[in-house]
C-alpha positions in Angstrom: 31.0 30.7 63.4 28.0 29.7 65.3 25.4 31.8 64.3 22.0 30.1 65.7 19.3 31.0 67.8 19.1 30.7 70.8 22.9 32.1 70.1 21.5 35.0 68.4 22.0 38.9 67.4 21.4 39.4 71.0 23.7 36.8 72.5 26.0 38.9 75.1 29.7 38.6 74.3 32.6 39.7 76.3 34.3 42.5 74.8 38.2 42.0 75.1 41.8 44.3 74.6 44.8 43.6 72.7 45.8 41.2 75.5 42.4 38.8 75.6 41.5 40.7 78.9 37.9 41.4 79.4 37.2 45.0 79.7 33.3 44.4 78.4 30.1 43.2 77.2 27.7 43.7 74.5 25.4 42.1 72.3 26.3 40.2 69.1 24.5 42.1 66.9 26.9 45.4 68.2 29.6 43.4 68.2 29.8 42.9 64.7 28.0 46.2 63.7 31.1 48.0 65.5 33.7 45.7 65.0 34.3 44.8 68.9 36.9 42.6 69.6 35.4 39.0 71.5 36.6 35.4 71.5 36.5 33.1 69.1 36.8 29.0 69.1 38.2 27.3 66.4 38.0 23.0 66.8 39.6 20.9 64.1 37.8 17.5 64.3 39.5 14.3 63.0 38.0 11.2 62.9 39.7 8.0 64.2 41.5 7.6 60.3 43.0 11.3 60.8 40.8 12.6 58.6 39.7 16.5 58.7 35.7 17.8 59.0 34.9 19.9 56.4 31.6 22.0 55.8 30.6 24.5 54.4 28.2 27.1 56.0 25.1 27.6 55.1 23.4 31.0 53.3 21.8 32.4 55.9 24.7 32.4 57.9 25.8 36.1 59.6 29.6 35.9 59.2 31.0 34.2 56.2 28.0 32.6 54.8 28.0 29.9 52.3 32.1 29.4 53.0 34.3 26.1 53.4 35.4 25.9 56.5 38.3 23.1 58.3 37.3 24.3 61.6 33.8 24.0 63.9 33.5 26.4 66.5 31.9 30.2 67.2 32.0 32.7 69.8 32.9 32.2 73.4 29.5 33.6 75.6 30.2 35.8 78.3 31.4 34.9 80.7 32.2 31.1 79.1 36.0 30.0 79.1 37.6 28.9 75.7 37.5 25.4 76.6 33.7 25.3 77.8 33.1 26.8 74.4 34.9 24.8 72.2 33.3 21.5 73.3 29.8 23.4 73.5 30.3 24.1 69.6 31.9 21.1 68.5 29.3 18.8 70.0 26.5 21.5 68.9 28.3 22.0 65.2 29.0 18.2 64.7 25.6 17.1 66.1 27.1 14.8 68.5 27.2 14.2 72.3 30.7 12.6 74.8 33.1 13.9 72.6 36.4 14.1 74.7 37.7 17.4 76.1 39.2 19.3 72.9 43.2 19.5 73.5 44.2 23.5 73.5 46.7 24.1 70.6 47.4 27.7 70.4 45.9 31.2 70.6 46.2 34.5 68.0 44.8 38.2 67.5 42.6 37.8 64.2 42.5 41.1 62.8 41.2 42.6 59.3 39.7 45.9 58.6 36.3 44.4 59.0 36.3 41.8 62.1 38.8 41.3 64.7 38.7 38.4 67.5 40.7 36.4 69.9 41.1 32.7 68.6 41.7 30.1 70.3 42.2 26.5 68.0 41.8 23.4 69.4 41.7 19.9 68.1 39.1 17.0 69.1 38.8 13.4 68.2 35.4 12.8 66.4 33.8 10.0 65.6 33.1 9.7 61.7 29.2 9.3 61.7 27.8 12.9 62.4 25.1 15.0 62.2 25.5 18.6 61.9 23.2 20.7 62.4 20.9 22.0 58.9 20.9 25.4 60.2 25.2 25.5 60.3 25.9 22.8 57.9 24.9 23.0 54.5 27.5 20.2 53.0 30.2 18.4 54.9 32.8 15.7 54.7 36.0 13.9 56.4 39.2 14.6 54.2 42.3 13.8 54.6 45.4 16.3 54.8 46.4 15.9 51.2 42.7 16.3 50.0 42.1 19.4 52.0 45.6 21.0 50.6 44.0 20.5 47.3 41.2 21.9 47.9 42.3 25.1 49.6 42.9 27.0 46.1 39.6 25.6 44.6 37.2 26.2 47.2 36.3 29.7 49.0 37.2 29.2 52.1 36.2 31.6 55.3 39.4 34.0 56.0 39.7 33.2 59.9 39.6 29.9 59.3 42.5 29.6 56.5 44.5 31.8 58.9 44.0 29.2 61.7 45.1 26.6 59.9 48.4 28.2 58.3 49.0 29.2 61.4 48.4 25.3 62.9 50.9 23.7 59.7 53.2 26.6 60.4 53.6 25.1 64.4 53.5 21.3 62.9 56.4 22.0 60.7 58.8 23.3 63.6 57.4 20.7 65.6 
């Protein structure tokens, strides 16, 4: 997730219940330090060939650092909608500007002993020249669907994000 300044420690957050109703606020930093359920974006960007953006996160990062992840994306600011956010971090994460709205897929309760957040997955059209941001993106490339099955056993990937996207081929397969 989106872990750069000015989106910092002390970024203010809407605290949510089991039901993704606001019943809060508080800084990042808290958060995280008391395991505060928020919001969460998760964008999966394709280029015009279908193909999936892939990165992985760089060291310094505060959740999951140094991870593959499928998805771009971060928290949702207080007060922000889902959808504000997960154009604000797509165009922020890919290091591009006009991207088209991102189309709302679904929504889950992420939930493990350490972190639990309110995701909401999306997925945008991209175009294939990018420019993530240094401070996000430590290594990143288009894939397609077969390539990124492949890699999922070789690679660590970040938790959240592997849930997402069972959860996404889990939906495509009844579809």
């Amino acid at each position: 997730m989106d872990d750069h300044s000015p989106r910092s420690a002390d970024e203010l957050l809407d605290i949510v219940d089991e039901q993704d109703r606001v019943v809060g606020q508080a800084r990042r930093g808290e958060v995280y330090g008391r395991r505060l359920r928020h919001r969460c974006v998760f964008v999966l960007a394709r280029d015009a060939a279908g193909r999936v953006f892939v990165h992985r996160r760089t060291a310094g990062k505060l959740v999951f650092p140094s991870l593959y992840d499928m998805f771009v994306g971060g928290v949702v600011g207080a007060g922000e909608t889902y959808d504000e956010a997960a154009l604000r971090e797509a165009e922020e994460e890919l290091g591009v500007s006009g991207l088209p709205t991102p189309v709302p897929l679904f929504r889950f309760l992420y939930e493990t002993p350490e972190h639990t957040w309110w995701s909401a997955v999306y997925e945008v059209r991209s175009p294939s020249t990018v420019d993530p941001q240094a401070e996000e993106v430590a290594w990143h490339a288009f894939l397609t669907e077969d390539e990124l099955e492949r890699r999922l056993t070789d690679w660590a990937w970040v938790p959240d994000g592997v849930e997402a996207y069972r959860r996404l081929r889990a939906r495509r397969a009844t579809e």
